[in-house]
KOLDRENPA-863950 format. One record per residue: x, y, z of N, C-alpha, C, O in turn; residue in three letters. Coordinates in pm, whole numbers, padded with zeros to 5 digits, always signed. Layout:
<nodes>
XYZXYZXYZXYZala;...
</nodes>
This chain:
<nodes>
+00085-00119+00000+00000+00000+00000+00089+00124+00000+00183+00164+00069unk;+00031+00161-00088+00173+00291-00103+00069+00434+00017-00054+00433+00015unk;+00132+00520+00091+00102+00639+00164+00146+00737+00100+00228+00689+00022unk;+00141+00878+00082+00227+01004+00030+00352+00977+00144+00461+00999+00090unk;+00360+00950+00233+00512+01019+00351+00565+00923+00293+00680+00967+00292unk;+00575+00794+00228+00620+00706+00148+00709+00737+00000+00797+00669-00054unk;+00642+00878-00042+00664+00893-00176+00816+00889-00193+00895+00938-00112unk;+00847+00828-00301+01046+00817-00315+01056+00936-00406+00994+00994-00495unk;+01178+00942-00331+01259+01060-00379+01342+01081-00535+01398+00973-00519unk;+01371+01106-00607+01447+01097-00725+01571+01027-00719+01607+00951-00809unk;+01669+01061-00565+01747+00993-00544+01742+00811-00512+01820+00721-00545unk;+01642+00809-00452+01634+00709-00441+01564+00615-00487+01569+00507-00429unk;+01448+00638-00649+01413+00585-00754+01516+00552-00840+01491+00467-00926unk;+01654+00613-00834+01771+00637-00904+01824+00495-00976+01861+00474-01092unk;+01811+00405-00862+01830+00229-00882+01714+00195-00986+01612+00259-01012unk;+01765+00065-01039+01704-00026-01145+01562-00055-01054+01565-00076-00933unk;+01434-00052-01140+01308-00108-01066+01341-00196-01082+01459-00220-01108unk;+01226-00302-01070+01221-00417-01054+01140-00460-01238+01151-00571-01290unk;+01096-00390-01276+01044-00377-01474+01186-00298-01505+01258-00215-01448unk;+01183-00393-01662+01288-00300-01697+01200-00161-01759+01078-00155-01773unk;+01309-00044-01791+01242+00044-01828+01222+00048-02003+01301+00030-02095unk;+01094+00076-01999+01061+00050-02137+01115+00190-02223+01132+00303-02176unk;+01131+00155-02327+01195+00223-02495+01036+00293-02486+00947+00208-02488unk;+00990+00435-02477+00916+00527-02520+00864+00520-02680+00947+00564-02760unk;+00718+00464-02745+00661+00415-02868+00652+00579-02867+00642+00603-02987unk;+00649+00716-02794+00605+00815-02850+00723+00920-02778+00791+00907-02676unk;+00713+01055-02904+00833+01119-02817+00822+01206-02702+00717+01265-02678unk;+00940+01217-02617+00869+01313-02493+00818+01444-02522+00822+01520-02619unk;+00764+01445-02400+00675+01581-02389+00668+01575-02211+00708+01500-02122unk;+00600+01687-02222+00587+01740-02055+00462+01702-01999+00413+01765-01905unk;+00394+01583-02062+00253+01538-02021+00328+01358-02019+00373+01307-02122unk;+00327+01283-01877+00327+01163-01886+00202+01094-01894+00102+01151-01851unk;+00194+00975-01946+00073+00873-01956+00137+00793-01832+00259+00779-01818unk;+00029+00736-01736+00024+00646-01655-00052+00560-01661-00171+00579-01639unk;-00001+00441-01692-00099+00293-01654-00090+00174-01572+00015+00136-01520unk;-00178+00129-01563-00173+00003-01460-00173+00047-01343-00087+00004-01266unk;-00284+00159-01291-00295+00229-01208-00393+00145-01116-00473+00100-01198unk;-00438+00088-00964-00508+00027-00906-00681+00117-00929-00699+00239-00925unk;-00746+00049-00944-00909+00093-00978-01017+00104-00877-01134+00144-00883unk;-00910+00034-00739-00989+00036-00576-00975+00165-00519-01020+00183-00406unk;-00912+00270-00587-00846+00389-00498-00940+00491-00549-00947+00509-00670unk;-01044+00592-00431-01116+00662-00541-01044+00796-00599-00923+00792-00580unk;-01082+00893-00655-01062+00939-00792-00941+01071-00721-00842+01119-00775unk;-01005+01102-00577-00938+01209-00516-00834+01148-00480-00732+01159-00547unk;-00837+01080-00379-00687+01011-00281-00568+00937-00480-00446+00917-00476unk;-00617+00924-00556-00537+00867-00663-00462+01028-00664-00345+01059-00639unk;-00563+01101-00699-00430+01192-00731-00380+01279-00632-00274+01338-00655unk;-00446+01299-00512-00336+01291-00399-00177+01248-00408-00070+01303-00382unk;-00215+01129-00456-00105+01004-00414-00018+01006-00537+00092+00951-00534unk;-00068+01074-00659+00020+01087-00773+00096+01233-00821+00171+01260-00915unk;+00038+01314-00707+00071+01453-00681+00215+01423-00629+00318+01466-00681unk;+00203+01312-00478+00316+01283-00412+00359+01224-00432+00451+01220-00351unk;+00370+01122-00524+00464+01050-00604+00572+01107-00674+00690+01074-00663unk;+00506+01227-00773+00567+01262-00896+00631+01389-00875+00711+01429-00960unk;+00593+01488-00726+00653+01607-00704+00796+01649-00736+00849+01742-00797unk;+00845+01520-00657+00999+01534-00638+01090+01572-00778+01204+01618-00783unk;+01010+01539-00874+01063+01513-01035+01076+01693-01091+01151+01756-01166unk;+00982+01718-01023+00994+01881-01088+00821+01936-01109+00729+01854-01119unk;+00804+02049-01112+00668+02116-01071+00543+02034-01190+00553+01988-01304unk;+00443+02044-01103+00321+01962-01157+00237+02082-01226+00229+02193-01174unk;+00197+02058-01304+00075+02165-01365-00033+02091-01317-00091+02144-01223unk;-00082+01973-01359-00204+01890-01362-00210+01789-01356-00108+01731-01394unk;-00310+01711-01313-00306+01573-01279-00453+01525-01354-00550+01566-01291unk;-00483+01457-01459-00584+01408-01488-00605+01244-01450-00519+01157-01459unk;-00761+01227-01399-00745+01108-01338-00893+01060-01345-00968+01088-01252unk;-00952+00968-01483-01064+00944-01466-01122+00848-01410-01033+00764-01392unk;-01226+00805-01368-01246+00655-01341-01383+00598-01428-01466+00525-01374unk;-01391+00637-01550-01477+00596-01654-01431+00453-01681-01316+00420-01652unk;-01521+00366-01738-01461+00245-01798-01316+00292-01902-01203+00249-01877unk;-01337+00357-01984-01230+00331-02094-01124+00424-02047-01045+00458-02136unk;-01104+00473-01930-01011+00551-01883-00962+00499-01753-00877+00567-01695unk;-01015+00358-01684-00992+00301-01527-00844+00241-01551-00796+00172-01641unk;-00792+00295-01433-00662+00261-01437-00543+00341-01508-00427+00303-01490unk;-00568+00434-01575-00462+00551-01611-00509+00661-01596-00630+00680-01597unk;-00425+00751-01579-00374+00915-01568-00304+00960-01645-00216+00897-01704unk;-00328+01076-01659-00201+01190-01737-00128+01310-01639-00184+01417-01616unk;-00003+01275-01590+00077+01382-01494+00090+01467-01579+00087+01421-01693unk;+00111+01637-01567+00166+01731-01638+00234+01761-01595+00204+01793-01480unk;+00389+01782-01633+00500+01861-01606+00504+02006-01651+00439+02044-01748unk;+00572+02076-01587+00638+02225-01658+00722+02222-01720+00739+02314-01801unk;+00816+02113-01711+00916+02102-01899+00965+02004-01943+00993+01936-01844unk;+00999+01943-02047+01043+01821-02045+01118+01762-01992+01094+01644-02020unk;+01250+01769-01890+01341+01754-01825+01271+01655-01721+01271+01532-01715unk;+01222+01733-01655+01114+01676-01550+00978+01530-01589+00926+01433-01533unk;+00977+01569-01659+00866+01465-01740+00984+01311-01794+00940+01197-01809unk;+01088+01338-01809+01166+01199-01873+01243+01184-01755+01321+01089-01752unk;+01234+01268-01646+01315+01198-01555+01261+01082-01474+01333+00996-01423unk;+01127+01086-01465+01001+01058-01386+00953+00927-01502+00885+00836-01454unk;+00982+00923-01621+00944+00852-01680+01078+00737-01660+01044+00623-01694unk;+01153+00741-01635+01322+00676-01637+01266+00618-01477+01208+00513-01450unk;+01296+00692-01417+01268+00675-01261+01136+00587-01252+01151+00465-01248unk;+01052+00622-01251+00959+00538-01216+00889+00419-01264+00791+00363-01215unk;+00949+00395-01356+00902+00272-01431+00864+00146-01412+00948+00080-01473unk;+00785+00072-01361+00754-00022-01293+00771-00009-01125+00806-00092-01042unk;+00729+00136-01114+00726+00172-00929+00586+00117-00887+00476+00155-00928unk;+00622-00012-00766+00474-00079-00728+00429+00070-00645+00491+00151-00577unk;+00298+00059-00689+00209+00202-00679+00062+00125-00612+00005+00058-00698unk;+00015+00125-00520-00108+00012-00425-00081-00096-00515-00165-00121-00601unk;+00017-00157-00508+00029-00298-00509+00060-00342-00669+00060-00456-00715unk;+00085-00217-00736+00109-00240-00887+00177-00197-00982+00153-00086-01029unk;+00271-00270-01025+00373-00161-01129+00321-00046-01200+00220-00049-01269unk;+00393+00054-01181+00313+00195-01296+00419+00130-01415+00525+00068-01417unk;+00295+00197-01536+00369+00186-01652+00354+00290-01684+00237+00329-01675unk;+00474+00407-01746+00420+00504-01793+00541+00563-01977+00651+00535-02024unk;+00469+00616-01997+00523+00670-02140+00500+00781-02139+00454+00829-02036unk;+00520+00862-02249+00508+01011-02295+00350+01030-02348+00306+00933-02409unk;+00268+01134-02332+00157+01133-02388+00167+01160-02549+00230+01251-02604unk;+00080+01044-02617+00085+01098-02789+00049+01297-02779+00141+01379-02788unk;-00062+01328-02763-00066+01488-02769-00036+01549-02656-00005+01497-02548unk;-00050+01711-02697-00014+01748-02619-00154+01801-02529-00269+01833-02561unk;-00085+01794-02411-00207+01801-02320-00279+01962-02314-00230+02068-02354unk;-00395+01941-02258-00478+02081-02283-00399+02218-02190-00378+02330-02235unk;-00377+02185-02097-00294+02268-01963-00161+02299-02022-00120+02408-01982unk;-00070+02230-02117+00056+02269-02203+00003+02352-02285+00045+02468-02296unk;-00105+02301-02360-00151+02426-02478-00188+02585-02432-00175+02683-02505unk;-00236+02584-02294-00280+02684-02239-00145+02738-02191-00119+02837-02260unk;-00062+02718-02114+00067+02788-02140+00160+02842-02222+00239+02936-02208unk;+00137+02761-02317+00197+02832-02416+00147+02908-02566+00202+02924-02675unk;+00018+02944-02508-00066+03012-02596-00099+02915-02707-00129+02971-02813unk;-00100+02798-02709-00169+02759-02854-00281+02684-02861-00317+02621-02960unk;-00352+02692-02724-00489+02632-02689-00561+02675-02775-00530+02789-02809unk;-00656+02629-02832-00781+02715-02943-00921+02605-02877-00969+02502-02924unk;-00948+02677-02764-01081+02618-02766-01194+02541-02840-01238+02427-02826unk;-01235+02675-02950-01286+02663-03057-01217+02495-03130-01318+02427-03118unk;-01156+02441-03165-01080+02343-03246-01116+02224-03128-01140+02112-03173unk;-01123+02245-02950-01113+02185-02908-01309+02125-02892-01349+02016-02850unk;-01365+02206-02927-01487+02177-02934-01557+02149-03012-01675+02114-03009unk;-01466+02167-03113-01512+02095-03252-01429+01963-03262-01496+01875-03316unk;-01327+01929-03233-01322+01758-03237-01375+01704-03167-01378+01582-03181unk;-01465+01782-03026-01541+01671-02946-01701+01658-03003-01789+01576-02974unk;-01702+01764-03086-01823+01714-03134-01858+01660-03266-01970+01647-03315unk;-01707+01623-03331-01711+01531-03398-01684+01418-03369-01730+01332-03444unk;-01596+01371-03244-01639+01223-03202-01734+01191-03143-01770+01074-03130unk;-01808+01321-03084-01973+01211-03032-02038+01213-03167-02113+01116-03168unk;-02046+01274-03279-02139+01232-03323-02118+01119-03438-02200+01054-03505unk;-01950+01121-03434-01875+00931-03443-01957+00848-03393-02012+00755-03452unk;-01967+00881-03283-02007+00776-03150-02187+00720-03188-02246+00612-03191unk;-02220+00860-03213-02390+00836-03248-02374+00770-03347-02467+00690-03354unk;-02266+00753-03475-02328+00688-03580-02288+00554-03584-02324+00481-03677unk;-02206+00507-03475-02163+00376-03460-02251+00324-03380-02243+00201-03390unk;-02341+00360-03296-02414+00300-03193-02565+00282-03313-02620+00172-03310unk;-02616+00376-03398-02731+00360-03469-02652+00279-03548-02740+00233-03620unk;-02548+00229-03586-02524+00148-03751-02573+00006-03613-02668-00070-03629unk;-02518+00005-03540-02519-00082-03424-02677-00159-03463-02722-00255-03527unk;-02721-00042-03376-02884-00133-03402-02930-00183-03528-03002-00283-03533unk;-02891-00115-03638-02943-00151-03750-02962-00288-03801-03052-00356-03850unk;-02777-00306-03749-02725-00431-03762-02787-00530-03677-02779-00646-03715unk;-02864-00498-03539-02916-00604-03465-03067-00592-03536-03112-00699-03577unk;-03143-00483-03555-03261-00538-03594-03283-00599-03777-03390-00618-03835unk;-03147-00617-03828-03142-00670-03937-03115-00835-03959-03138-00902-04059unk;-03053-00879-03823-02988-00983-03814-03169-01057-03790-03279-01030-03743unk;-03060-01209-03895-03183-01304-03885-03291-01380-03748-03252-01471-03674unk;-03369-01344-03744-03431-01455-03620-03469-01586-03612-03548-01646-03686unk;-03380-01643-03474-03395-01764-03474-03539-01847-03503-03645-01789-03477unk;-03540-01962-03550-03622-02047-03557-03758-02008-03450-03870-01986-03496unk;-03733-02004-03331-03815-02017-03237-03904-01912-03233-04027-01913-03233unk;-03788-01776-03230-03865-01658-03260-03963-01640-03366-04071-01586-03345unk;-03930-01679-03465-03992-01654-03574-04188-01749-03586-04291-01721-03646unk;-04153-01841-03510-04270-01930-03485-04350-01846-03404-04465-01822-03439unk;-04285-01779-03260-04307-01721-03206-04435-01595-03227-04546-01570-03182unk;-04327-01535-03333-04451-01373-03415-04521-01417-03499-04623-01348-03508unk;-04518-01537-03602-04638-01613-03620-04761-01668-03568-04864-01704-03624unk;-04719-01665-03420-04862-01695-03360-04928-01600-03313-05049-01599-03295unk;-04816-01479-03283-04871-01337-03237-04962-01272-03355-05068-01209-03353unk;-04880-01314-03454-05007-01237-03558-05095-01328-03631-05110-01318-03753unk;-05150-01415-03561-05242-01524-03597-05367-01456-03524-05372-01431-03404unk;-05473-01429-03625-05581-01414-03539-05660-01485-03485-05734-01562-03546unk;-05657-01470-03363-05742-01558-03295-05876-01642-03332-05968-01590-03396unk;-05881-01794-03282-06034-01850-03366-06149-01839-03262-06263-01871-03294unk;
</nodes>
């Protein structure tokens, strides 16, 4: 069970974990991805605990931390510069975190709290790709049904609405 008065220090993350450290699939940036995060911890005390984990590395902007299905179990730390963000990624790499190796990498984009520092946030752009993936989302869920009320009915069923629309003698 990991506590914050627990949190390790840079110096002393310094040693080999116990995972080796993985080769980065994306390049750094000042936003880490965290996974294999425990899903028993609720949403506040997680980032409590990832506030005090990751301090020592260099100043935090943000901590995103959902507990949606397609988001349970990872976070996104924000750093203030890259230095800090790959040190933390080196360092902590397979750090048991409540009972579980973190895995973490560089985030593919850049995070919303980086864009806002450095002036290249555009809201506008940011509200228009979200409302082009929900309405992704709407057209995959209606092709969805289509596809279920198109699909054939079993034998049974089909005997079934035959007798329903049998008029009665």
């Amino acid at each position: 069970f990991f506590s914050p008065s627990s949190a390790p220090s840079p110096q002393r993350c310094a040693a080999p974990m116990a995972a080796p450290a993985a080769t980065s699939a994306n390049a750094p940036k000042e936003t880490v991805y965290v996974n294999n995060l425990s899903e028993k911890v609720n949403q506040e005390e997680m980032k409590k605990s990832l506030y005090a984990v990751f301090a020592p590395f260099g100043p935090i902007i943000d901590i995103v931390h959902f507990k949606s299905n397609k988001m349970r179990g990872q976070a996104f730390v924000v750093f203030r510069d890259v230095p800090a963000a790959s040190s933390a990624v080196r360092q902590m790499q397979g750090f048991p975190f409540y009972d579980k190796p973190m895995k973490l990498d560089y985030a593919k984009a850049k995070s919303d709290a980086t864009a806002k520092l450095d002036g290249s946030y555009l809201a506008k752009v940011r509200e228009e790709r979200t409302a082009k993936r929900r309405a992704e989302r709407e057209e995959r869920k209606a092709g969805a049904k289509k596809e279920k009320a198109a699909a054939p009915k079993a034998p049974r069923e089909e005997a079934a609405d035959a007798e329903m629309a049998a008029p009665a003698a």
